[in-house]
N, C-alpha and C positions, 0 to 999 in steps of 0.2 A: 504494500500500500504506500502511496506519495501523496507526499501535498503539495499543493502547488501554493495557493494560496490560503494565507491564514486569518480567520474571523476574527480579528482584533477589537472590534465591540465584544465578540462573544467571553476571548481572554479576558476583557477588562470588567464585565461581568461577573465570573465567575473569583475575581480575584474581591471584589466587593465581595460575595458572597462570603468567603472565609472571613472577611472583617464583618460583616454584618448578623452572621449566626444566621441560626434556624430555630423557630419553637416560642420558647418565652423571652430568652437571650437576646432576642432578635432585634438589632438597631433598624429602626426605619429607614435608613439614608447613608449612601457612603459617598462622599464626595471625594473625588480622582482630583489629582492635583499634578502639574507637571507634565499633562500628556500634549501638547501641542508642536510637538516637532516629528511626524511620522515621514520616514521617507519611504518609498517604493518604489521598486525597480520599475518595472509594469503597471499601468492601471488595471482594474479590476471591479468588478460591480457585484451583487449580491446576486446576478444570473451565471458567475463564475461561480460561484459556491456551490449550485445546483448536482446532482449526481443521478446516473441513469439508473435506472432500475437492476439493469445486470451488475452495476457497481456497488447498490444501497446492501450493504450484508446484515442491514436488521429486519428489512423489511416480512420475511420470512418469521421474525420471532415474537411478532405482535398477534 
């Protein structure tokens, strides 16, 4: 498996998530500080993230 390109909202997401908790813990808000210098080789759009069906290996275990 390769990636080509990487969901960088989705990374900065899920990096909230560990500062934010889950349950009762759970801070309502995490504010990202520092992220405004992204460089990329390529552009890319959220129709490059898409995957076909012969490539989706979950779709079988739902």
């Amino acid at each position: 498996m390769q990636v080509k390109f990487t969901a960088v909202v989705d990374e900065l997401a899920s990096a909230a998530e560990l500062v934010m908790g889950q349950g009762k813990e759970a801070i309502p808000v995490a504010i990202i500080k520092g992220f405004n210098n992204l460089v990329v080789d390529e552009p890319s759009s959220s129709h490059s993230l898409n995957i076909s069906e012969d490539e989706d290996l979950f779709k079988n275990a739902l």
